[in-house]
N, C-alpha and C positions, 0 to 999 in steps of 0.2 A: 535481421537481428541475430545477435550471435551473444555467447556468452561473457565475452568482454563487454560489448556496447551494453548489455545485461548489469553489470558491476559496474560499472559507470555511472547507469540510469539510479541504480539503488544507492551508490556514492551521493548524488545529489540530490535523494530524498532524504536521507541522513542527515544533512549537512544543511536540509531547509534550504537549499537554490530552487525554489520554486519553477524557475524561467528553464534552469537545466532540466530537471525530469519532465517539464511539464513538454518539453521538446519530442518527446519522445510520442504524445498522444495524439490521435487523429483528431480531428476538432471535431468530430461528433460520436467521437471515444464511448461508451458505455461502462459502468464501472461496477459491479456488483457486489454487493457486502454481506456475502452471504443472503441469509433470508431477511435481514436486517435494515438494508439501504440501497439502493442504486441508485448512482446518477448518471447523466446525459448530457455529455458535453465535455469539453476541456476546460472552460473555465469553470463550469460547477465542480468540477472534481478539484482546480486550484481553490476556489473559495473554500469549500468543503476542509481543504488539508490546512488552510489557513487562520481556520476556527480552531481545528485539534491541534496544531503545532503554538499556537499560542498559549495551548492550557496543558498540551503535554508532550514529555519529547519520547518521540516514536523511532526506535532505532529497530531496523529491519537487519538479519543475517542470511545470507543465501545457504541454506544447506545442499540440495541441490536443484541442477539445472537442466532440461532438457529442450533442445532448439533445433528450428528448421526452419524454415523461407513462409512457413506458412503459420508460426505462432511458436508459443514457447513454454511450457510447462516447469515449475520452482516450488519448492519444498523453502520454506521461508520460519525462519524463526522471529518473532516480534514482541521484542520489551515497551509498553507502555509505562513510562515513569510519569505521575502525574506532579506538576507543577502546582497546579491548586485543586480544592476540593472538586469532581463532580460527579456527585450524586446517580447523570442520567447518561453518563459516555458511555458512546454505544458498543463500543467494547468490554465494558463493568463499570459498574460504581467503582470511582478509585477518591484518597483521598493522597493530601499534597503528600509529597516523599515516597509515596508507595508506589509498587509498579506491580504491572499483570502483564506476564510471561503466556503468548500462545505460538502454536504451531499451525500455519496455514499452508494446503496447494493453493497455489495461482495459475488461473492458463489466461493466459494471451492468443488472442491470433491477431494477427499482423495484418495491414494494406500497407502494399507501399513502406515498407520499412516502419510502418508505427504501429502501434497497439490501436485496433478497432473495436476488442473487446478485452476485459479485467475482469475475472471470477474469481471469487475468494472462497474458499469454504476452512473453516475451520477442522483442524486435526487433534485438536486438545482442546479444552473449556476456555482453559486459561487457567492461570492460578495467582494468585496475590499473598 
């Protein structure tokens, strides 16, 4: 993994190609959401984005990037614009037209060129 294949993967989370980013994950991927949520698997984490991409558009910005053979550490800025109201999204209450602005690290380590594991921790609350 390198910092282009990096922009790539985040190009077709952006852009909702499920099949593209989801290219990227090992099938028994691990995915952490802070103290919030983890899932287990490649297809839970497609399900998982396929609920939230339906109710809200999730555009991710790389601030920055750091990478090696053996994982990858990113500074990530993350607009949640909610489509419809909900109440219980695990990233805030949002209602339709609003969005919440956070700052997450990400670390990745790698098998085999794909993400084995995805941690998220929050750097900001968030704001709306």
């Amino acid at each position: 993994m390198n910092k282009q294949l990096f922009a790539e993967y985040i190009a077709a989370f952006n852009r909702d190609d499920f099949e593209g980013f989801s290219k990227y994950y090992a099938d028994d991927v691990v995915l952490q959401l802070g103290t919030r949520k983890t899932l287990h698997g490649r297809q839970a984490i497609i399900d998982f984005y396929r609920e939230v991409k339906a109710r809200i558009r999730e555009t991710l910005v790389i601030r920055t990037v750091v990478a090696d053979e053996a994982g990858l550490a990113a500074e990530v800025a993350t607009e949640f614009h909610a489509l419809e109201d909900w109440p219980d999204f695990i990233a805030g209450s949002t209602l339709k037209g609003h969005s919440i602005d956070i700052e997450s690290c990400v670390f990745h380590t790698l098998v085999n060129g794909r993400f084995q594991t995805i941690r998220s921790t929050r750097l900001s609350p968030g704001t709306a």
